[in-house]
HTML snippet that shows the backbone in 3Dmol.js (N, CA, C, O; Angstrom):
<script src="https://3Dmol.org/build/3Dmol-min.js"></script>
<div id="view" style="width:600px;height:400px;position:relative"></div>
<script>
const pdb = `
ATOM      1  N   UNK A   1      68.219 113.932  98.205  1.00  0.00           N
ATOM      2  CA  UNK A   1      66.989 113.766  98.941  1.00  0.00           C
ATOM      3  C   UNK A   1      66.693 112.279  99.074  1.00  0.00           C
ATOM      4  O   UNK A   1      66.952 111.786  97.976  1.00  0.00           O
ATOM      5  N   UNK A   2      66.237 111.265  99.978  1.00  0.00           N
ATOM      6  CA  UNK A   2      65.520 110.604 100.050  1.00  0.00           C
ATOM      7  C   UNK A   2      64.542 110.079  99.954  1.00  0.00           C
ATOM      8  O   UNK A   2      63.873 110.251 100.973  1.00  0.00           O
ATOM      9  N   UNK A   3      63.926 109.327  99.033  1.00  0.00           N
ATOM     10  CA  UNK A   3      62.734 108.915  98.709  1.00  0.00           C
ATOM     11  C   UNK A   3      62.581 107.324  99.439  1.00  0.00           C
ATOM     12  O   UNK A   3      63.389 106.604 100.026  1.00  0.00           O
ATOM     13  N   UNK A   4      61.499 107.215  99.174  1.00  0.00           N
ATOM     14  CA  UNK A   4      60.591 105.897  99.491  1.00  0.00           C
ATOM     15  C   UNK A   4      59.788 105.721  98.200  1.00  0.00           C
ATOM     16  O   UNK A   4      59.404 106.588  97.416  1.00  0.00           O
ATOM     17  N   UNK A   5      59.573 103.977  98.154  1.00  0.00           N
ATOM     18  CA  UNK A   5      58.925 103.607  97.308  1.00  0.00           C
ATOM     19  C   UNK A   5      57.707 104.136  97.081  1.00  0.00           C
ATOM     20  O   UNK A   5      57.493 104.214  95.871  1.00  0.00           O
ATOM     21  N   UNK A   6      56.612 104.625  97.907  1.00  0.00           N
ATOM     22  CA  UNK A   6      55.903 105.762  97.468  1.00  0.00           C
ATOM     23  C   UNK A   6      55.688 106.458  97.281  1.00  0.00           C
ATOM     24  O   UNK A   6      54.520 106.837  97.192  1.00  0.00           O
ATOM     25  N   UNK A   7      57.110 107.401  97.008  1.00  0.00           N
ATOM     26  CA  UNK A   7      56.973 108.608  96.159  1.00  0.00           C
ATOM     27  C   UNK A   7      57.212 108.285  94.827  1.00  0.00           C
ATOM     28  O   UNK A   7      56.840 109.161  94.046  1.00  0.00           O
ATOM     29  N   UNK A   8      57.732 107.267  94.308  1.00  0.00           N
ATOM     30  CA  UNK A   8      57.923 106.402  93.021  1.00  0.00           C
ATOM     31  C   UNK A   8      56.339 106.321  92.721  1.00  0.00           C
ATOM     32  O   UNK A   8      55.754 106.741  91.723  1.00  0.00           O
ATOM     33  N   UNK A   9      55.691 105.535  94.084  1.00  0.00           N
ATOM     34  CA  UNK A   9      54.264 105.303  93.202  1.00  0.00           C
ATOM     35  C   UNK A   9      53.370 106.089  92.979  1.00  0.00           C
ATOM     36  O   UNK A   9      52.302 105.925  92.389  1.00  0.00           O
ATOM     37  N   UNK A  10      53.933 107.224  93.599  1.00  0.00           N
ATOM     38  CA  UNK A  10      52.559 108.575  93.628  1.00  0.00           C
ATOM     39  C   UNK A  10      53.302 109.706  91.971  1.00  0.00           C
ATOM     40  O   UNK A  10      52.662 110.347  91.138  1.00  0.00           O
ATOM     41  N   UNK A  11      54.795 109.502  92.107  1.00  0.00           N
ATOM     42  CA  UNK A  11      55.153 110.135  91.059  1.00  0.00           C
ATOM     43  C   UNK A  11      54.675 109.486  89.622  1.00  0.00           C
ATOM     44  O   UNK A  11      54.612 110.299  88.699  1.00  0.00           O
ATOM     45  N   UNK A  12      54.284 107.932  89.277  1.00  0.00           N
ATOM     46  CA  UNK A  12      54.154 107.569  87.974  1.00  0.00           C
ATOM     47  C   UNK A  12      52.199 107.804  87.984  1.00  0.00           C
ATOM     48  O   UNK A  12      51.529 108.166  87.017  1.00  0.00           O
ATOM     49  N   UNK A  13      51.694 107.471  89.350  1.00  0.00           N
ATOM     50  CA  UNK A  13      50.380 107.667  89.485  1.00  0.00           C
ATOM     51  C   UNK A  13      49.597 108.787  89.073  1.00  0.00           C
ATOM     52  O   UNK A  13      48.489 108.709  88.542  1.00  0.00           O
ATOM     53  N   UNK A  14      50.434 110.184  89.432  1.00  0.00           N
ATOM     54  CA  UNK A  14      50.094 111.505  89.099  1.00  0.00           C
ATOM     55  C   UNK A  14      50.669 111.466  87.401  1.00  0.00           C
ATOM     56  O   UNK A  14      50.329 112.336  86.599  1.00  0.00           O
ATOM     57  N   UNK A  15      51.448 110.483  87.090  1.00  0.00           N
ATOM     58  CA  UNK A  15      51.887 110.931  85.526  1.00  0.00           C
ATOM     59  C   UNK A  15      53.102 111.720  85.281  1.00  0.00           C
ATOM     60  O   UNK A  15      53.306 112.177  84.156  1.00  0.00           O
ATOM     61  N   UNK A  16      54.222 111.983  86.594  1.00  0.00           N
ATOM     62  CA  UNK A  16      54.958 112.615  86.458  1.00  0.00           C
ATOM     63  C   UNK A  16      56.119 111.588  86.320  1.00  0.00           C
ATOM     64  O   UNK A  16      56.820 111.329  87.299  1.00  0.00           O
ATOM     65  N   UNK A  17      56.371 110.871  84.843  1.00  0.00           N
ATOM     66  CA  UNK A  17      57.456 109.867  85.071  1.00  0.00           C
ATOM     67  C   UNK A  17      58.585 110.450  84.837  1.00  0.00           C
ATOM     68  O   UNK A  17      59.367 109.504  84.934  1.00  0.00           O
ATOM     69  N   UNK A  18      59.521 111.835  84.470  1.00  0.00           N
ATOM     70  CA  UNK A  18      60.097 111.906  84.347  1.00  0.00           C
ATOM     71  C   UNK A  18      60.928 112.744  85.856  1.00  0.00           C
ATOM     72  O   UNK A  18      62.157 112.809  85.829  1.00  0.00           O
ATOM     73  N   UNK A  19      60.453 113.115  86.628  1.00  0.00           N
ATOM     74  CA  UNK A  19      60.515 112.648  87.880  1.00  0.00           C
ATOM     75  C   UNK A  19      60.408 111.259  88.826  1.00  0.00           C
ATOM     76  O   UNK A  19      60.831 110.936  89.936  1.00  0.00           O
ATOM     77  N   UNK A  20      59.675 110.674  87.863  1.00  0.00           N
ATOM     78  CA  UNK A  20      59.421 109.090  88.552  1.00  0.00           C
ATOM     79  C   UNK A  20      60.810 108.771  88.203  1.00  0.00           C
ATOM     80  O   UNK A  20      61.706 108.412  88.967  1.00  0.00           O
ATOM     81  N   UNK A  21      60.855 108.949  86.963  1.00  0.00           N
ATOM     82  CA  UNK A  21      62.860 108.010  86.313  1.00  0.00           C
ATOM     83  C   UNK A  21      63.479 109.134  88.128  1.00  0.00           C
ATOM     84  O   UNK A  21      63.161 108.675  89.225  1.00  0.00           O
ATOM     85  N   UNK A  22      64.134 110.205  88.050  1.00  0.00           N
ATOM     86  CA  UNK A  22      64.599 110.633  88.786  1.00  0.00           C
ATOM     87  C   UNK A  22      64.754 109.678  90.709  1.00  0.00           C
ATOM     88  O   UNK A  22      65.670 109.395  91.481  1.00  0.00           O
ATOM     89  N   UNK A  23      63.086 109.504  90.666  1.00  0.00           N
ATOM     90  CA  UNK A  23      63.044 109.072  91.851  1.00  0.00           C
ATOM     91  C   UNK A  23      63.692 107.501  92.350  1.00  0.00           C
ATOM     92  O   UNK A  23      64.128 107.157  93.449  1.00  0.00           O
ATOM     93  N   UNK A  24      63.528 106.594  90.831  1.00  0.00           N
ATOM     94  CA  UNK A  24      63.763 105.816  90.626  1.00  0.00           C
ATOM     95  C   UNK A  24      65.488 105.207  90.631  1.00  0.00           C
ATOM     96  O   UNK A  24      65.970 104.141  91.012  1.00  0.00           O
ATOM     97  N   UNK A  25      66.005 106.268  90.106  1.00  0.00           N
ATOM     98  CA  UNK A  25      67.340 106.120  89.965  1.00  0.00           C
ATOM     99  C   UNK A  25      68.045 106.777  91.127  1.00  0.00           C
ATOM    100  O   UNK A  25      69.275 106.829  91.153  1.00  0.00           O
ATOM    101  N   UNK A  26      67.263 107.300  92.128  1.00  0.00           N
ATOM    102  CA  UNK A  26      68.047 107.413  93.392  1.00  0.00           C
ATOM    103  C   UNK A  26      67.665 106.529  94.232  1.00  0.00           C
ATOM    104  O   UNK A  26      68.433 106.572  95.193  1.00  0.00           O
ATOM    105  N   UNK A  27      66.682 105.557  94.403  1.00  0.00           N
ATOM    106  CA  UNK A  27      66.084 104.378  95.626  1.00  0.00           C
ATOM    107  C   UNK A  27      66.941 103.319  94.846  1.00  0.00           C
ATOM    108  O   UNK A  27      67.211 102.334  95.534  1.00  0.00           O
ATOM    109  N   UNK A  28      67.478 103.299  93.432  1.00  0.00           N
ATOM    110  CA  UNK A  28      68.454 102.385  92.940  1.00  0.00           C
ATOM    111  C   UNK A  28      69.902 102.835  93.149  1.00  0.00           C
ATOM    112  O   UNK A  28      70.690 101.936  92.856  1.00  0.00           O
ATOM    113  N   UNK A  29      70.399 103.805  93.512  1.00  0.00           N
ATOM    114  CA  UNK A  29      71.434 104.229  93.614  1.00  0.00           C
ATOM    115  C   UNK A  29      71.746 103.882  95.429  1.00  0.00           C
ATOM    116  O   UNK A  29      72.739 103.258  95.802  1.00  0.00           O
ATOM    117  N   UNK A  30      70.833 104.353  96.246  1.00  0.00           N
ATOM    118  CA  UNK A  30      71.250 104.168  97.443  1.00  0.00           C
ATOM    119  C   UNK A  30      71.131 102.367  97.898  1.00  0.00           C
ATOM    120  O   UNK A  30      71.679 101.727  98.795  1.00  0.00           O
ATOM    121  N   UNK A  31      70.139 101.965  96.797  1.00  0.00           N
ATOM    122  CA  UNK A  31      70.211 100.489  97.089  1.00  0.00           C
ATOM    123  C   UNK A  31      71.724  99.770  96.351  1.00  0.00           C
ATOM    124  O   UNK A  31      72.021  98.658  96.787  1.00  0.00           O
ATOM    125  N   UNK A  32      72.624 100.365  95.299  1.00  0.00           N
ATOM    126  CA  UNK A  32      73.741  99.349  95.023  1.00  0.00           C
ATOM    127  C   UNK A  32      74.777 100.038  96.237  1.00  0.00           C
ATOM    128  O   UNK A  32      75.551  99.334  96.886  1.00  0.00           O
ATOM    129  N   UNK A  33      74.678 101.217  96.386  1.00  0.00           N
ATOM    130  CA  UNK A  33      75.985 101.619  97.383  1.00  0.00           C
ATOM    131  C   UNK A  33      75.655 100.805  98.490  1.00  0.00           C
ATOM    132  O   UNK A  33      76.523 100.801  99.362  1.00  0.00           O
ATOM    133  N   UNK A  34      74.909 100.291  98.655  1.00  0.00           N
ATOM    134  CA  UNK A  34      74.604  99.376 100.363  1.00  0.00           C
ATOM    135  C   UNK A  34      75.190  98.073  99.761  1.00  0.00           C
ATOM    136  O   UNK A  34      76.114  97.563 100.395  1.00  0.00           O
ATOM    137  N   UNK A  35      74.867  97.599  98.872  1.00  0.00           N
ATOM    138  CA  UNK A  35      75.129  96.441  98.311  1.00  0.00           C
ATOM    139  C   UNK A  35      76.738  96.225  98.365  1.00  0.00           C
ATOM    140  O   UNK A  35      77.411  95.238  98.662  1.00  0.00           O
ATOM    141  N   UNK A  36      77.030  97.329  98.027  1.00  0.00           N
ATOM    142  CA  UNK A  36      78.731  97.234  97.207  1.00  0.00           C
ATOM    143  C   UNK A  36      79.264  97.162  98.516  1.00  0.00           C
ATOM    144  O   UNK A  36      80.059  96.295  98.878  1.00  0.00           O
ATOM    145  N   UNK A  37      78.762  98.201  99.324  1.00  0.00           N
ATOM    146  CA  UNK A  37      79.352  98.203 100.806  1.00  0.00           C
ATOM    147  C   UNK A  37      79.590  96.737 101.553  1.00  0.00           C
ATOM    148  O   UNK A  37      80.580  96.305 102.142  1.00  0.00           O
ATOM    149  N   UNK A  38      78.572  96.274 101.350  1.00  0.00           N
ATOM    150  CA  UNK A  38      78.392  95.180 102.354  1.00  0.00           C
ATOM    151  C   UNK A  38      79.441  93.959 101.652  1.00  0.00           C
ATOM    152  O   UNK A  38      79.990  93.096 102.337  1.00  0.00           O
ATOM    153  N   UNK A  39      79.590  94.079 100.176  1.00  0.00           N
ATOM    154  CA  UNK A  39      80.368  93.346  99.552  1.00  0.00           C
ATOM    155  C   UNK A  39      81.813  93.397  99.664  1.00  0.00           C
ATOM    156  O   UNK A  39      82.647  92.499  99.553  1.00  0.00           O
ATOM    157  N   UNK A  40      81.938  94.678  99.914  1.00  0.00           N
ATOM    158  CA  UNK A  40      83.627  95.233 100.284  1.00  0.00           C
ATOM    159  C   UNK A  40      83.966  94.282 101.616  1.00  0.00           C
ATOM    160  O   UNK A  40      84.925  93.530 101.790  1.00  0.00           O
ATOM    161  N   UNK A  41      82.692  94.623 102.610  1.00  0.00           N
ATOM    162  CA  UNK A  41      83.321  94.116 103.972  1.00  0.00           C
ATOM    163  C   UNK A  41      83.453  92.575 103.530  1.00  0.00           C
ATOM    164  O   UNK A  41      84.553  92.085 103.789  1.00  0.00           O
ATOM    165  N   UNK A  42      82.614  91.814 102.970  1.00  0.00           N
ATOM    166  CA  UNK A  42      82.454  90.830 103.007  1.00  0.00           C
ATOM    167  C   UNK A  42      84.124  90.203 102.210  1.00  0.00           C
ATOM    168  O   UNK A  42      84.630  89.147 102.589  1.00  0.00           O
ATOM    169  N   UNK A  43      84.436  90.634 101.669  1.00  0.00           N
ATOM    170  CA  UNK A  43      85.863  90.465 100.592  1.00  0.00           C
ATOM    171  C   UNK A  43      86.907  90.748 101.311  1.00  0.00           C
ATOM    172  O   UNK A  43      87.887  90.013 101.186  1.00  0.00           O
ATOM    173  N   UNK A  44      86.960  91.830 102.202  1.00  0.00           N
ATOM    174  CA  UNK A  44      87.747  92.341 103.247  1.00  0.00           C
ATOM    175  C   UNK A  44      88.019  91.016 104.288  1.00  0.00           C
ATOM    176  O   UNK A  44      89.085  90.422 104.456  1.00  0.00           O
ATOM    177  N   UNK A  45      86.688  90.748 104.937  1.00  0.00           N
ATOM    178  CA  UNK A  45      86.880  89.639 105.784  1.00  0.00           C
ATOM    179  C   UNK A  45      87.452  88.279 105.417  1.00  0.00           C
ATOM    180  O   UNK A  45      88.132  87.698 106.263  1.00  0.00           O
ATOM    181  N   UNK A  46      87.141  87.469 103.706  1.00  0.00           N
ATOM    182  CA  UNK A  46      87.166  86.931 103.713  1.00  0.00           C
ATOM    183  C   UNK A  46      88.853  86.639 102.837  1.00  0.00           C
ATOM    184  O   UNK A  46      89.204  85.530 102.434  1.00  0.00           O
ATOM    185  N   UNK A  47      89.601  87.786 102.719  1.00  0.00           N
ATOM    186  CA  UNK A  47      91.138  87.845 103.022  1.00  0.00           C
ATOM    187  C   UNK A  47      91.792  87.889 104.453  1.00  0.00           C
ATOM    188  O   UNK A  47      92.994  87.636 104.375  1.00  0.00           O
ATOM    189  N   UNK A  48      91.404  88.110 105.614  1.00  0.00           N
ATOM    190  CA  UNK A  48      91.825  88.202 106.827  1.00  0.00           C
ATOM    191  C   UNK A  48      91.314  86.891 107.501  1.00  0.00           C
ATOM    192  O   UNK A  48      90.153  86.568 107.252  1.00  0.00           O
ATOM    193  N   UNK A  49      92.118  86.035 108.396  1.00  0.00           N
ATOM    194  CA  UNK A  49      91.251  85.132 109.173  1.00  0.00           C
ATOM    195  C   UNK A  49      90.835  85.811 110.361  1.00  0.00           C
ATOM    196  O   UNK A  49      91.347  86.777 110.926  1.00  0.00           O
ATOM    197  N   UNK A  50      89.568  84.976 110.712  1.00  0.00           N
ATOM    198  CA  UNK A  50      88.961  86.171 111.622  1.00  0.00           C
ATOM    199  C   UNK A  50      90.173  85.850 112.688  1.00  0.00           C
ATOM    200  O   UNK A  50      89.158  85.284 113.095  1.00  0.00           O
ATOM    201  N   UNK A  51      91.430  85.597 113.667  1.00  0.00           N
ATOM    202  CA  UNK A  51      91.727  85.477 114.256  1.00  0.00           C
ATOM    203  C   UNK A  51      92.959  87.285 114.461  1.00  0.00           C
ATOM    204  O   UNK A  51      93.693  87.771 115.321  1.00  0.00           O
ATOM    205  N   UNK A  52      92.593  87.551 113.401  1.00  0.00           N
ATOM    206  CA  UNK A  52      93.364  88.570 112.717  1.00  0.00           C
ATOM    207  C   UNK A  52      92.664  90.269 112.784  1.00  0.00           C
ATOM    208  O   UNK A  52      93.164  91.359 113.063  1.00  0.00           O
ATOM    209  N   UNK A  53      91.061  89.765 112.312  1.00  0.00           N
ATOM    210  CA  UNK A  53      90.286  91.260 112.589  1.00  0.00           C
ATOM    211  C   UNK A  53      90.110  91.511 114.307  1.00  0.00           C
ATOM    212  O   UNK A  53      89.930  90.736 115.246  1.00  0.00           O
ATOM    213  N   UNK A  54      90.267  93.075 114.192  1.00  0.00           N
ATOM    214  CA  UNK A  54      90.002  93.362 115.717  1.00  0.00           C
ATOM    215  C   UNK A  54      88.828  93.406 116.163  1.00  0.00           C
ATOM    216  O   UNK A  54      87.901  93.962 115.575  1.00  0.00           O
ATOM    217  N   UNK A  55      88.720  92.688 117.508  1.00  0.00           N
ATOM    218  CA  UNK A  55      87.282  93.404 117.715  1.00  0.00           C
ATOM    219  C   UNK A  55      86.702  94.159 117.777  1.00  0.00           C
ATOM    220  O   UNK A  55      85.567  94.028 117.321  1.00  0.00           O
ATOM    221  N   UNK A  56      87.124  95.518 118.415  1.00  0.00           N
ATOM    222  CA  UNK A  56      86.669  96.595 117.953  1.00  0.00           C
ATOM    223  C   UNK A  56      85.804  97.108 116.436  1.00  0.00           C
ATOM    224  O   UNK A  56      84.864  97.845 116.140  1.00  0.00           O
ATOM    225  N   UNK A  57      86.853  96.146 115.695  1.00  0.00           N
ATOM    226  CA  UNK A  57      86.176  96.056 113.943  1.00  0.00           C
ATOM    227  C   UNK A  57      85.140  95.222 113.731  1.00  0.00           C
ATOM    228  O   UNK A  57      84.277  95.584 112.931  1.00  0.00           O
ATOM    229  N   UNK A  58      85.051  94.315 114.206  1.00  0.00           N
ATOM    230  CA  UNK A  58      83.598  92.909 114.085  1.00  0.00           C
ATOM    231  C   UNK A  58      82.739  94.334 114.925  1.00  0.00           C
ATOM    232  O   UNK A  58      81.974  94.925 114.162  1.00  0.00           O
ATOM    233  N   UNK A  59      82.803  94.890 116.337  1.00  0.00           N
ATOM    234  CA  UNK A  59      81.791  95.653 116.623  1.00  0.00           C
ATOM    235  C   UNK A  59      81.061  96.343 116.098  1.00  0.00           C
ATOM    236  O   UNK A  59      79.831  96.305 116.142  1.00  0.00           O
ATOM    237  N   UNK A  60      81.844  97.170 115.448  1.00  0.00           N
ATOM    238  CA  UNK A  60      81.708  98.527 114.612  1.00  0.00           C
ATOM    239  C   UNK A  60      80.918  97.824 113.288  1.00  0.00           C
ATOM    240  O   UNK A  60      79.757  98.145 113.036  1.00  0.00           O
ATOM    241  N   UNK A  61      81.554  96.966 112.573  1.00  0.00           N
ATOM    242  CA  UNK A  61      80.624  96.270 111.335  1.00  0.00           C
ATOM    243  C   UNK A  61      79.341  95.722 112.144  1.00  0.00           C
ATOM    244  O   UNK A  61      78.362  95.971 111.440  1.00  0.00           O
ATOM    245  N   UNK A  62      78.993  95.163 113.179  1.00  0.00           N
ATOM    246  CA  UNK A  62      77.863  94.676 113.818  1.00  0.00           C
ATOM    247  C   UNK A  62      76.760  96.000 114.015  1.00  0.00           C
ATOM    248  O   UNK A  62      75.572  95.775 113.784  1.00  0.00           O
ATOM    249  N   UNK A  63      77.102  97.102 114.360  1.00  0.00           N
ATOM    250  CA  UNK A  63      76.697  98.144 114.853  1.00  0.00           C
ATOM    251  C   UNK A  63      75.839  99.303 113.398  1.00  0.00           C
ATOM    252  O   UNK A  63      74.889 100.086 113.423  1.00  0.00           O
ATOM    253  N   UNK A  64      77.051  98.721 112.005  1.00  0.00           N
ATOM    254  CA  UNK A  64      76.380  99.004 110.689  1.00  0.00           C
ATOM    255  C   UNK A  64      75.485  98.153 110.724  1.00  0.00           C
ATOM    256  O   UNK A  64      74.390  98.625 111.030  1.00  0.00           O
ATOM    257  N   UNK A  65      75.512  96.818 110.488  1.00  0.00           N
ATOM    258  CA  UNK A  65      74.638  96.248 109.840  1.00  0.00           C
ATOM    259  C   UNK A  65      73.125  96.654 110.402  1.00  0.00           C
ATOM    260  O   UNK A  65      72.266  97.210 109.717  1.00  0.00           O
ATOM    261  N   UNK A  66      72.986  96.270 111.755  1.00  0.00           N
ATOM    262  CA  UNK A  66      71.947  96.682 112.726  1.00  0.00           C
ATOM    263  C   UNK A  66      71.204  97.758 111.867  1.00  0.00           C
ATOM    264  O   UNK A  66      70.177  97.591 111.209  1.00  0.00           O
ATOM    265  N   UNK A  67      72.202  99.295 112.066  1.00  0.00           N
ATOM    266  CA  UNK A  67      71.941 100.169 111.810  1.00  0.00           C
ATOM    267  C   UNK A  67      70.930 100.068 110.423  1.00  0.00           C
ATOM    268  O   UNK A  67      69.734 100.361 110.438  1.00  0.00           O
ATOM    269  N   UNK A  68      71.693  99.584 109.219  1.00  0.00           N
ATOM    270  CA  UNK A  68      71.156  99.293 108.178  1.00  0.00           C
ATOM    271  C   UNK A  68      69.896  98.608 107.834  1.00  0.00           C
ATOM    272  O   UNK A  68      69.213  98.915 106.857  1.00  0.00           O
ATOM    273  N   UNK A  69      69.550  97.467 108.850  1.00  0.00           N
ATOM    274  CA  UNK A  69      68.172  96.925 108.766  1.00  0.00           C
ATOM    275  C   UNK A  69      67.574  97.741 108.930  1.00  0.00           C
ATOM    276  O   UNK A  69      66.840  98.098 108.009  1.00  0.00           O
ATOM    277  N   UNK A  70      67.568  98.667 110.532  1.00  0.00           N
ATOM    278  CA  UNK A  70      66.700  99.646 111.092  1.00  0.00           C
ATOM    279  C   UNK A  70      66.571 100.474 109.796  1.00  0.00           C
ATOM    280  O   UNK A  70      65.523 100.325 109.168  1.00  0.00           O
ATOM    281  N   UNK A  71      67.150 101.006 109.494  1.00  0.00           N
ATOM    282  CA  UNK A  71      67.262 102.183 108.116  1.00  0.00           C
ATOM    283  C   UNK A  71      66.036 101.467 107.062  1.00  0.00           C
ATOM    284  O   UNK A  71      64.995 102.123 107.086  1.00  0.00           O
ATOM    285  N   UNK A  72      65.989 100.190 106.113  1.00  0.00           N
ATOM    286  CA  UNK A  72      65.258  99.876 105.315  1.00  0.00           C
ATOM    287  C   UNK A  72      63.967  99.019 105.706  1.00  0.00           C
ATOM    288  O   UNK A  72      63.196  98.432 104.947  1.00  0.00           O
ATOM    289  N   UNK A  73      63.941  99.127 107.360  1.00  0.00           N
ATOM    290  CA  UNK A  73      62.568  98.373 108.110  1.00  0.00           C
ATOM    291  C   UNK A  73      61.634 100.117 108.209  1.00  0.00           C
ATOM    292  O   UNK A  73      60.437 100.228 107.948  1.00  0.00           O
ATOM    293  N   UNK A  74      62.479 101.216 108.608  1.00  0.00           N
ATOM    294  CA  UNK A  74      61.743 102.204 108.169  1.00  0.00           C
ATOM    295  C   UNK A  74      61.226 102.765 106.590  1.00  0.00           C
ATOM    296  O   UNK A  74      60.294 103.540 106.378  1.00  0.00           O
ATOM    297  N   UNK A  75      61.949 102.251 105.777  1.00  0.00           N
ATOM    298  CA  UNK A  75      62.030 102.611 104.397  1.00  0.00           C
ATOM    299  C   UNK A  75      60.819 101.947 104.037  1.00  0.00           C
ATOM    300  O   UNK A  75      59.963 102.652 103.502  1.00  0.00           O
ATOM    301  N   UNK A  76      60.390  99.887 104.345  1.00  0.00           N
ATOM    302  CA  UNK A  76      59.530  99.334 103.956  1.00  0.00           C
ATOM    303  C   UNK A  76      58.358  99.791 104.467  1.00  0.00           C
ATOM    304  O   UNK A  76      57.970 100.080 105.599  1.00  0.00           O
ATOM    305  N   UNK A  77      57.579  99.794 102.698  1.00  0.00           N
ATOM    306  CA  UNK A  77      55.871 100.257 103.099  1.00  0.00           C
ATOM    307  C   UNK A  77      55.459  99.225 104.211  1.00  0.00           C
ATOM    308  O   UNK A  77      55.851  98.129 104.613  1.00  0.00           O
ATOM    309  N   UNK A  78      54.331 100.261 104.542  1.00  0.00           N
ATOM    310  CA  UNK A  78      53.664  99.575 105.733  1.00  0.00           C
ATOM    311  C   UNK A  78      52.415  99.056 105.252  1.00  0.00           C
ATOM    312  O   UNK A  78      51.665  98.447 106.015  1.00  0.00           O
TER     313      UNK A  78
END
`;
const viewer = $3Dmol.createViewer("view");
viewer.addModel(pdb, "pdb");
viewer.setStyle({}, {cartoon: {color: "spectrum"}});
viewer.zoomTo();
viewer.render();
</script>
């Protein structure tokens, strides 16, 4: 399931922290897999000279990243 930081704050608010740990350790879980991701590409690229990656591949990584802001510009409280 997907959470947002305010179901973290409504779960410790109501007193339910052992659901809060739960909620907590999945908005931390989907936050290192983005991390690691972005680190792979970044390690990936920086063994290849870019004269070497296809474009098609710079697209497709351009088209994540995008994607990915959009994803945590909806995630951030308003």
């Amino acid at each position: 399931m997907d959470y947002t930081s305010s179901d973290l704050l409504n779960k410790i608010n109501d007193g339910e922290h052992i659901k809060g740990k739960e909620v907590f350790n999945a908005l931390m879980n989907d936050r290192v897999l983005s991390e690691l991701g972005a680190k792979k590409v970044e390690i990936a690229r920086s063994l290849l000279p870019s004269s070497e990656i296809p474009h098609s591949e710079i697209v497709l990584d351009k088209a994540k990243d995008i994607s990915q802001e959009d994803i945590e510009d909806e995630k951030a409280p308003e």
